[in-house]
Structures are given as C-alpha cells and as structure tokens.
N, C-alpha and C positions, 0 to 999 in steps of 0.2 A: 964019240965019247961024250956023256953027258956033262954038262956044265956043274959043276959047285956052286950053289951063290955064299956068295962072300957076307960075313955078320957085317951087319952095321953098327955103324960108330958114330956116337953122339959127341956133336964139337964141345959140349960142355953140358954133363953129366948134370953136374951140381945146379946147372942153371935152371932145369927143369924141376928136378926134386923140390926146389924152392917155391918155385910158383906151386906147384901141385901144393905144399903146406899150407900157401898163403891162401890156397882157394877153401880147403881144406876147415880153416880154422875162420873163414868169411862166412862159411856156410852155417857153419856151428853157431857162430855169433848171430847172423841173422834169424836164427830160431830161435835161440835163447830168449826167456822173456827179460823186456825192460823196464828197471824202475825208476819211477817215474814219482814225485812229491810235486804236489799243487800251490801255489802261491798263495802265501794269507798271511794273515798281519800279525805280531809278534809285541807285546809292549818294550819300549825302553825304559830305562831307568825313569822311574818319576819319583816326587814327593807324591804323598796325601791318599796313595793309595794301599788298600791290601788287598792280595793275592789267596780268593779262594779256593781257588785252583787251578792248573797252568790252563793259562789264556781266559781265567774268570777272575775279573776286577770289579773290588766294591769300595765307597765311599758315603758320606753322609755329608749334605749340606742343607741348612736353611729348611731342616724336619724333612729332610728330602732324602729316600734312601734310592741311590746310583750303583745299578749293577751294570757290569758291561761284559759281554760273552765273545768273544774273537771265536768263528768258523774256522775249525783245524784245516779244510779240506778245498778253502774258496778265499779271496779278499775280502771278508765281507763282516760286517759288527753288528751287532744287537744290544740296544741301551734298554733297558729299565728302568725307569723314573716311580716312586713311590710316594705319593704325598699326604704323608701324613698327620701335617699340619691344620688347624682350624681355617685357612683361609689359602686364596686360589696360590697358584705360581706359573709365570711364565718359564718355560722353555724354549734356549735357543743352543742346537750347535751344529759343527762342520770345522773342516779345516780352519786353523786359525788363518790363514791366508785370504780368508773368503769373508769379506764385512758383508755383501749385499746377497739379498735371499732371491737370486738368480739361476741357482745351479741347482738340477735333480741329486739328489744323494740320496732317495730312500723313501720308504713309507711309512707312517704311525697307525697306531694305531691307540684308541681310549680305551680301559679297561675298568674294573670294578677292582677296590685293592684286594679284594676277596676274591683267591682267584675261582672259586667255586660257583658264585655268581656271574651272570652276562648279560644282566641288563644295563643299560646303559654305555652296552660296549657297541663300536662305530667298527664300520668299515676301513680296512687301512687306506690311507689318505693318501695322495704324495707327501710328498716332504721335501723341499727346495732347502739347501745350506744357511744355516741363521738366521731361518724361520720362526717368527714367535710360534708356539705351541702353548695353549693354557691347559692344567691341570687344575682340575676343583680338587678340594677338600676330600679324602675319601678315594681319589680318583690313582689309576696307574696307566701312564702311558708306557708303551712300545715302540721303541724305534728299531724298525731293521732296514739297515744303510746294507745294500748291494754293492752300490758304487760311491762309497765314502769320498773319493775324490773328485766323482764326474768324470772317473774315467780310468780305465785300467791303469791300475800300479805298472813298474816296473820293479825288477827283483832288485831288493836292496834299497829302492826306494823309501824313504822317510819323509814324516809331517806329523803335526799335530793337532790333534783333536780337542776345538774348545768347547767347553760345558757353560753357558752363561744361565743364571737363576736370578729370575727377579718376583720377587714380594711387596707387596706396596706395606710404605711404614720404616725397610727394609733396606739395609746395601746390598749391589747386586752383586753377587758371587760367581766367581773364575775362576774354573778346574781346568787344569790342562793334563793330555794325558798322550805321550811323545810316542809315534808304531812307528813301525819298520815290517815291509813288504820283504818277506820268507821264503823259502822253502823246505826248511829244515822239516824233517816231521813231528810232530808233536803227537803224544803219548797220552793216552785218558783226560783229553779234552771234554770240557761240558759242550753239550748239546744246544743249542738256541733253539727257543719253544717257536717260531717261526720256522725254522727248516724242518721241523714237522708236521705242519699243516702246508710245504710243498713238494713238488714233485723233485 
C-alpha cells in the first residue's frame, strides 16, 4: 500500500515571513538612488556685510570693492578684490587663527578691473594664508581658496575668515567674515568665474 507523505509544518511560520520582508525591503533599498549634499561653507551671522545672493557677499573698504562667492557644491571660496582707488593696496587673508603666511589655501590671480580686457592679467599664483598680495590702481585680483583651511572641513565645523587692507597714508582695515562647514543644499547659488575655466 503506497505511502502518503505527511505536509510539513513549519516550527514558526511567522519567522520566516519576516526575514523574507526584511530581505524584500534590503533589496529595494539598495537600488533606490541615494541623496547625497556635498559640504560647503555657509556664512554666519556677521556685521558689515550684504547679501547678493545666497552664498554671494559683498562689502566695500578703503575704495576696495569685496565680493566673496561660497561654491554650493564644494568647500571652497572665491574673493574679488576691486581696486579702485588712485593708489596701490595690500592684500592679506585666511583663517583668523593663521598670523604666519605658511599655509597653502589657494591661488590668485591679477586681473584688469575691466573685466573685458587681459593684459596685464598673471597666472594664478599659489597663495599661502596672510599672504601680502598687492593690487595697483586700476587692478582686480582673484582669490580662489580650495582649501580655505589647509585642509578639509569637517561638517558643522566653523572659523573665520580675515580680510586685512592696507594703503599707505592709511589705517589698516579688518573685515571678518564667520562660515560654517554644510551640507544643507543651497538653491540658485552664483557660480565663481574660476569653477569655469576648470574641470
């Protein structure tokens, strides 16, 4: 007489069901795309400045017109220096933390204020932290700071950015201007005219 086989019975039904979800819903998730927001610097409250647009800051000192452009998408800053004064001005900044002009943070560059013309514009230079930089008369430099601090931020990290101006004749002027290391996203950011001419 032939055999019957007997159903099998699972010690715990539910136990399985579960895993099978949990694989279920591991799968899904590891396909799904992830987003993902890039670290970059954000101003904090300061005096002296106004806000052209989020993450474009401008100021005026000493016939000097200071624009500063924060990359939505990187750590990284672009100064504008404008000198429109009859006579030269020094340029120094970096972390306020930083007295000695020992630390890479970036390169300049000299321009013509017209930004139409390109004689007289250089090669971007390095740029070590509280570095004189002189601007003639007529002239516009370019700073673009990669590595503002010498060295990757951390998120949420803070410091501040000094601006020192000196003119002979002149008191020497100190702008400060307080970031914060991001990732929020930022929304119709302006563009720095250096992250266009690279890759």
């Amino acid at each position: 007489m032939p055999r019957i086989p007997r159903p099998v019975r699972l010690a715990n039904p539910g136990r399985f069901a579960t895993v099978g979800a949990c694989a279920m819903v591991f799968a899904v998730a590891c396909r799904a795309p992830q987003v993902r927001s890039n670290l970059h610097y954000q101003p904090a409250p300061a005096t002296g400045w106004r806000e052209l647009s989020d993450g474009h800051l401008a100021q005026s000192q000493q016939g000097v017109a200071i624009e500063v452009t924060m990359a939505a998408d990187a750590p990284q800053l672009e100064l504008s220096f404008v000198n429109d004064a009859p006579t030269r001005v020094v340029v120094r900044l970096g972390p306020e933390s930083m007295r000695a002009a020992s630390t890479a943070i970036g390169e300049v560059q000299l321009r013509h204020v017209d930004r139409a013309r390109h004689d007289g514009t250089t090669d971007y230079l390095p740029y070590l932290a509280m570095q004189d930089f002189e601007i003639p008369p007529g002239g516009r430099a370019v700073f673009y700071l990669d590595s503002p601090l010498g060295r990757d931020p951390l998120l949420g990290q803070y410091f501040v950015l000094a601006i020192e101006l000196r003119r002979e004749g002149a008191p020497m002027m100190r702008s400060l201007l307080p970031l914060q290391a991001t990732n929020v996203p930022r929304q119709g950011a302006a563009v720095p005219e250096s992250s266009r001419r690279r890759p």
